[in-house]
C-alpha positions as CSV (number, residue, x, y, z in Angstrom):
1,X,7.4,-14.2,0.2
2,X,9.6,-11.5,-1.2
3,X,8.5,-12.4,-4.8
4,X,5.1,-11.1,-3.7
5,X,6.0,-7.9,-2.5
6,X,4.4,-4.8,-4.5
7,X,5.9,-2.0,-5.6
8,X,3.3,-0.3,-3.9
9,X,4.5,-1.1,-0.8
10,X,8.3,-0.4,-1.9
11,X,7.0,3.0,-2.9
12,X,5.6,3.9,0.3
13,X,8.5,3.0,2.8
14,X,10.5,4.4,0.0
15,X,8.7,8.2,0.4
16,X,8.7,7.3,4.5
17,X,12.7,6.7,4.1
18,X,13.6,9.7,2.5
19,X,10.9,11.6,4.3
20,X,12.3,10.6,8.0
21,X,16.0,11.8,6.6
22,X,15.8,15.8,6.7
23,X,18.8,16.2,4.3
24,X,17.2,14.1,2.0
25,X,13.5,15.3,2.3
26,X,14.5,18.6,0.0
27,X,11.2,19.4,-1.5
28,X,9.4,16.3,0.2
29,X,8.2,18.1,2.8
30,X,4.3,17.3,2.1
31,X,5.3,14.1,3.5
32,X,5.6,15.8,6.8
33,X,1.7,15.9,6.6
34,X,1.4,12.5,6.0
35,X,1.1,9.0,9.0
36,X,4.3,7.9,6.6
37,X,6.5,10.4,8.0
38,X,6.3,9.3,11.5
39,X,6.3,5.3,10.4
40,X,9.4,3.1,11.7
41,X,10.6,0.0,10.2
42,X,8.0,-1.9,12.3
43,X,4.7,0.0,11.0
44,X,5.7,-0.6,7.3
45,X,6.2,-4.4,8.3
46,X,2.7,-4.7,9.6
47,X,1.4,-2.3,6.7
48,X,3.1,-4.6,4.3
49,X,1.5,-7.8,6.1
50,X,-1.6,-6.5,5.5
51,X,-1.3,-5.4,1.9
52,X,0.0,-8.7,1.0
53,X,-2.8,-10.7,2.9
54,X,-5.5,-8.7,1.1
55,X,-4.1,-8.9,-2.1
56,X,-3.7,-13.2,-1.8
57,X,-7.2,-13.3,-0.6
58,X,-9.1,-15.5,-2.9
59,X,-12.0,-12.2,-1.9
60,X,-11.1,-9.4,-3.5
61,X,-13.4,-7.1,-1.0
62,X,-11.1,-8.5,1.4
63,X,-10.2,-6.0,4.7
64,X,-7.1,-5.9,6.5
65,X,-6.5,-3.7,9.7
66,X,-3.6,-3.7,11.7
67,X,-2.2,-1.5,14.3
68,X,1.6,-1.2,16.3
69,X,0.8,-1.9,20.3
70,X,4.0,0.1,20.7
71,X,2.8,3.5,19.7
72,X,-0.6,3.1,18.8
73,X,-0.1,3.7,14.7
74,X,-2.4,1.9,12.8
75,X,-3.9,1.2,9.1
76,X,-6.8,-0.7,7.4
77,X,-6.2,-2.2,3.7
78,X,-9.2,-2.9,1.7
79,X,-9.7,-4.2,-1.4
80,X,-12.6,-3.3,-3.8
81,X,-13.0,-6.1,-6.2
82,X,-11.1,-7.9,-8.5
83,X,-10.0,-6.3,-11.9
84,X,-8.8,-7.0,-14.9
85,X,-6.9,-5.1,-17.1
86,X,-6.9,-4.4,-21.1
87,X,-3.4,-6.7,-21.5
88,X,-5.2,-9.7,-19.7
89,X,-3.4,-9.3,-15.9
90,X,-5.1,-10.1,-12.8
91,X,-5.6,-6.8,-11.0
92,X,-7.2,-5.4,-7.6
93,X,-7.6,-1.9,-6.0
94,X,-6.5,-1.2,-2.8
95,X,-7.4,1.0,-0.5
96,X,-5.2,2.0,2.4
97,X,-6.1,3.7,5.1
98,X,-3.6,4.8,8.0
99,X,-2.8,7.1,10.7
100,X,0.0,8.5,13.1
101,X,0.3,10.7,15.4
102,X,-3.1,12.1,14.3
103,X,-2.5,12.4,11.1
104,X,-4.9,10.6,8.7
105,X,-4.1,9.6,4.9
106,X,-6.2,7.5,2.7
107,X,-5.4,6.7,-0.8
108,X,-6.7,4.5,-3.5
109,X,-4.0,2.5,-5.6
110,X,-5.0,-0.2,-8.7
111,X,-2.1,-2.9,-9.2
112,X,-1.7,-5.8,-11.2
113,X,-0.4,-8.7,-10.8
114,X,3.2,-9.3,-13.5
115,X,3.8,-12.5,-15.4
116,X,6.5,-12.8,-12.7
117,X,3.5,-13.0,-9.9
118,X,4.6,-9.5,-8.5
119,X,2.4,-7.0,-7.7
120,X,3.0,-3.9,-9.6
121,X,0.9,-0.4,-9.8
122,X,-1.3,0.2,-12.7
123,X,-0.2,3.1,-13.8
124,X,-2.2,3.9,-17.2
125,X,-4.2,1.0,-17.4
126,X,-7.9,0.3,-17.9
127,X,-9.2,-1.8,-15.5
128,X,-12.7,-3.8,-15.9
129,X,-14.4,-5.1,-13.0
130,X,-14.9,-9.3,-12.9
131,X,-16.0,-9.0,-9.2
C-alpha cells in the first residue's frame, strides 16, 4: 500500500539515487562507503518489503531479513518495541541492517505512525516504551 510507505524508506533510495548518479553525488561521496550506493531498484523493493512488514506486525520485536538471489545483497529489519511518543502517536524503532558488495551499514531509525497512517521519522521526539 503506497499510503504505508515511510519516509524512511523514501529517504534511503533517495541518498542511493543521488549517490548512484556521479554528477549528482557532489559532496555525497560517504555514500560510496555505504551497501546503498551499490543498491538497484530491486534491493530497495525488497528493503522496502521488509520495512513495511515489520512495522504492520502486530509484534513490535518483529525481524525481517531479506536478500536479492541476483547478486547476493541482502538486509535484516528489526524492530525493538513499540513506542509511543509525547503527542500520543503510535511509534516503533527500526533497526536496519544491510550489506553490498561487502560493505556493511547498520543504523537505528524511530518513526511514528501520522494521523494519515504514514510512517514518518521521529525526528525530535521523545519516545516512551509500551512494549
Amino acid at each position: 500500500m503506497t499510503s504505508h510507505r515511510t519516509l524512511i524508506v523514501a529517504a534511503l533510495a533517495a541518498f542511493a539515487a543521488l549517490a548512484a548518479v556521479p554528477g549528482r553525488a557532489a559532496g555525497l561521496g560517504f555514500l560510496k562507503e555505504t551497501p546503498l550506493y551499490y543498491f538497484g531498484d530491486a534491493d530497495r523493493k525488497l528493503m522496502n518489503a521488509a520495512v513495511l512488514a515489520v512495522l504492520n506486525a502486530d509484534d513490535g520485536h518483529s525481524v525481517q531479513e531479506w536478500r536479492n538471489p541476483r547478486n547476493g545483497y541482502s538486509g535484516k529489519v528489526q524492530g525493538t518495541g513499540k513506542f509511543r511518543s509525547e503527542d500520543g502517536l503510535d511509534c516503533r524503532k527500526l533497526k536496519i541492517w544491510m550489506q553490498a558488495r561487502g560493505v556493511e551499514s547498520e543504523s537505528l531509525y524511530p518513526v511514528c505512525r501520522a494521523g494519515g497512517g504514514e510512517w514518518r521519522l521521529a525526528a525530535g521526539k521523545q519516545l516512551n516504551a509500551t512494549t
